[in-house]
N, C-alpha and C positions, 0 to 999 in steps of 0.2 A: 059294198059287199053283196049286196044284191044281186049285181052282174053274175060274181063266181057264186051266189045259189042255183043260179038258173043255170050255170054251164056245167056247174058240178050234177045235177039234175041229168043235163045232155049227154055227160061224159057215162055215168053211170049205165042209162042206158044204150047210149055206141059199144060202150064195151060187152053189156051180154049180148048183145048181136054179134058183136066179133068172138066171142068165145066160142055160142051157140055154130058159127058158120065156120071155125079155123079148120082148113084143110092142109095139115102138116105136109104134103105132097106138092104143094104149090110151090112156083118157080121161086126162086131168089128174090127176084124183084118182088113178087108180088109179096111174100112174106116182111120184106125190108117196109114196105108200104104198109100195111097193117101193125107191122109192130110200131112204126113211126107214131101213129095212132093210138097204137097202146099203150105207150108211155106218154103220151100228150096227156091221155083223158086219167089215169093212174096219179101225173104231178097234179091236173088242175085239181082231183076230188082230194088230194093229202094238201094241198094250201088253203083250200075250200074247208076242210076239216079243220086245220089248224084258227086260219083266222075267222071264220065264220065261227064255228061250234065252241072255239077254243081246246081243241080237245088235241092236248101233245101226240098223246098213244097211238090216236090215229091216223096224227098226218105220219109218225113214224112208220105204221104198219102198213101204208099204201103207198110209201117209197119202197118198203121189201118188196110192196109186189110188183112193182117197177121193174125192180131190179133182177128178184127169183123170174120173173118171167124174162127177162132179156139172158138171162144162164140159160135158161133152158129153148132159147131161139138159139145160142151159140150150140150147142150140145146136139140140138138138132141138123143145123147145118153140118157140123163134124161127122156128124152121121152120116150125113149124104156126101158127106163128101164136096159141101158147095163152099164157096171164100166166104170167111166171116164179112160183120160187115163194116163200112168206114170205118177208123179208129176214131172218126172224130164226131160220133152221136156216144156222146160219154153222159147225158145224163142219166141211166140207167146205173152208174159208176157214182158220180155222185149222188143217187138218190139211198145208194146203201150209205155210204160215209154220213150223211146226213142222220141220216136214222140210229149212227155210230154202230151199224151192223157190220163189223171190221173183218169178218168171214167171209160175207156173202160180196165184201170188196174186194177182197184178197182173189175171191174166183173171177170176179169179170175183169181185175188187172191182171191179173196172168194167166188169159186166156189168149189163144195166139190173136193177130190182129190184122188186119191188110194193111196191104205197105200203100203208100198214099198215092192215090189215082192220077195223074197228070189230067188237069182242067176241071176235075167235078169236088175237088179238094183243096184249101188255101194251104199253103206252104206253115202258115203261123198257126194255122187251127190246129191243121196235124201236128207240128211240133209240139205245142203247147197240150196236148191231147196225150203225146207220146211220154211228155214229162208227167203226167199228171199221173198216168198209171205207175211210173217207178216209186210216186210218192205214196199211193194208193195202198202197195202190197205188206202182209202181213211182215215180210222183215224189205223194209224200205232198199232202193242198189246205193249203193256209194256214190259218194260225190262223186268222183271220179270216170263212172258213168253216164252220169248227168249233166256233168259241167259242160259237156262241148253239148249236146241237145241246146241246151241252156244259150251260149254262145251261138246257136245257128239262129236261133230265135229272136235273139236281139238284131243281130243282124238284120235278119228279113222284117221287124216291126218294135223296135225297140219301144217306139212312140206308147203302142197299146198293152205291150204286154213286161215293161220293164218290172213294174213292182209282183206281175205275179214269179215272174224270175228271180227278184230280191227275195220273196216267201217260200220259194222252191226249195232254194240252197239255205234260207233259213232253219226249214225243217231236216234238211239235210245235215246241216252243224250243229243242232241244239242252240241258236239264237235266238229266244227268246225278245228281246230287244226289237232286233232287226226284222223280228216279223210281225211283230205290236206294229212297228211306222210301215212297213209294205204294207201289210193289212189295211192299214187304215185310207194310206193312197189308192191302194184297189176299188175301195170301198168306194170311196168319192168318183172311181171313175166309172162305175156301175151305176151311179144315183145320175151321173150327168148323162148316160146313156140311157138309165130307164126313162127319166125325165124327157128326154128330147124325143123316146118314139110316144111316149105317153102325150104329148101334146102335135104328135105329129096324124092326122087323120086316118092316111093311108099303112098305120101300122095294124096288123092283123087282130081281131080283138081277141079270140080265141086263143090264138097260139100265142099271143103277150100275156095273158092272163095270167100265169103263174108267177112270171117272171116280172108282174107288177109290184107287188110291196118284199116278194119275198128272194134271196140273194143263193139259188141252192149252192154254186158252187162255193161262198160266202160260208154258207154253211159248214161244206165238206172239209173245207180246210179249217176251220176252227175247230172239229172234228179229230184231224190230223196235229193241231198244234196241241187239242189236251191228251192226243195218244203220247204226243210226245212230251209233256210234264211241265206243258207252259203252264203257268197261271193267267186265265184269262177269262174265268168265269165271273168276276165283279163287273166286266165291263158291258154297257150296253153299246151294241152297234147295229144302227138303221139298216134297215131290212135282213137282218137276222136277230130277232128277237128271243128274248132270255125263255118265252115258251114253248120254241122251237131247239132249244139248245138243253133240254132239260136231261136226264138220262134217260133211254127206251127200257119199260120195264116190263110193255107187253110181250108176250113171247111170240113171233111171226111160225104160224103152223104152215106155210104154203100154199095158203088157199087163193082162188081167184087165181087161177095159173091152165097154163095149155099143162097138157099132158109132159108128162118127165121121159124121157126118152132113154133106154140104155144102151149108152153107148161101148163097144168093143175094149 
């Protein structure tokens, strides 16, 4: 835990430098490059908070700002008139669901979204990215909208992404059940993935770092199964821990944020 002292340390101050220098005027790219950043250093200090300090409230309150600050990167570009960006940088999406901020989810899944880039975008990222927002919003789409996303998905990677498809249309039905066992197969295929870059050298130490003990989209969706009336708070499951899954009961004021933009 060490390591995320000293990165949480690093991240803390990248970020007043980026606040200190944001030039809302900047191209597309350049803004997409800095915010990439901004939610880097936002997860590593809210898992840095959580496991190191132990301190719930605050890994909750620095997913909001993940997240209020990626609203207000979209609100800015709509301003300008510039294409939002990939549908498939969604942890800003689940850093509110995590935090069970089901409002502040509700605005970055039904915010409009680019349609998937041919070569700089996997066919399964995006889809699975595509699913994730209808699960996301404050009144979920019907199955029936989802089921064929669902269907393209398996097709193009059934291998990786079957059980979070079993947990989709679970949420989607009220299955209970059926998303306790997807759940839990997801789960193992996250631990044999963290695991294998975790002992792999050339895995990035920084940009793994959040993503080492803690599961956010793991998270978001156990988020979404107690919106929807599962019972599943008895259970414990590795790398989402019962002190990360507590209720948020500090109140997120929007601070640590670029300027709010009004938009038309």
């Amino acid at each position: 835990m060490a390591n995320l002292m000293s990165l949480r340390s690093d991240a803390a101050a990248e970020l007043g430098k980026l606040f200190q220098r944001f030039q809302p005027g900047a191209d597309r790219d350049t803004l997409l490059s800095q915010f990439d950043i901004l939610i880097r250093d936002f997860h590593i200090i809210a898992v840095a908070t959580l496991l190191v300090d132990g301190n719930a409230q605050g890994f909750f309150l620095n997913l909001c700002r993940a997240a209020e600050n990626w609203r207000r990167l979209l609100a800015l570009l709509r301003s300008r008139k510039l294409a939002p960006p990939p549908a498939t940088k969604t942890t800003p999406l689940l850093a509110a669901l995590a935090a069970g901020h089901f409002e502040l989810a509700d605005a970055l899944a039904s915010a409009p979204s680019a349609e998937r880039i041919e070569g700089e975008e996997y066919e399964d990222e995006y889809l699975w990215a595509s699913i994730f927002r209808h699960l996301a919003r404050h009144s979920p789409s019907p199955v029936a909208t989802v089921k064929p996303l669902v269907a393209r998905l398996l097709k193009a990677n059934k291998k990786e992404y079957a059980s979070r498809c079993d947990m989709a249309l679970a949420l989607l039905t009220q299955d209970a059940e059926g998303f306790t066992k997807a759940f839990e197969q997801a789960r193992l295929d996250y631990e044999l993935q963290t695991e294998k870059k975790a002992a792999n050298f050339a895995t990035p130490v920084t940009a793994f770092a959040p993503h080492r003990f803690l599961w956010l989209e793991g998270l978001a969706l156990l988020r979404l199964a107690e919106r929807a009336g599962f019972a599943l708070e008895a259970t414990d499951y590795k790398y989402c821990p019962p002190l990360a899954r507590v209720p948020m009961t500090a109140k997120y004021a929007g601070d640590w944020t670029i300027p709010a933009v009004k938009e038309p």
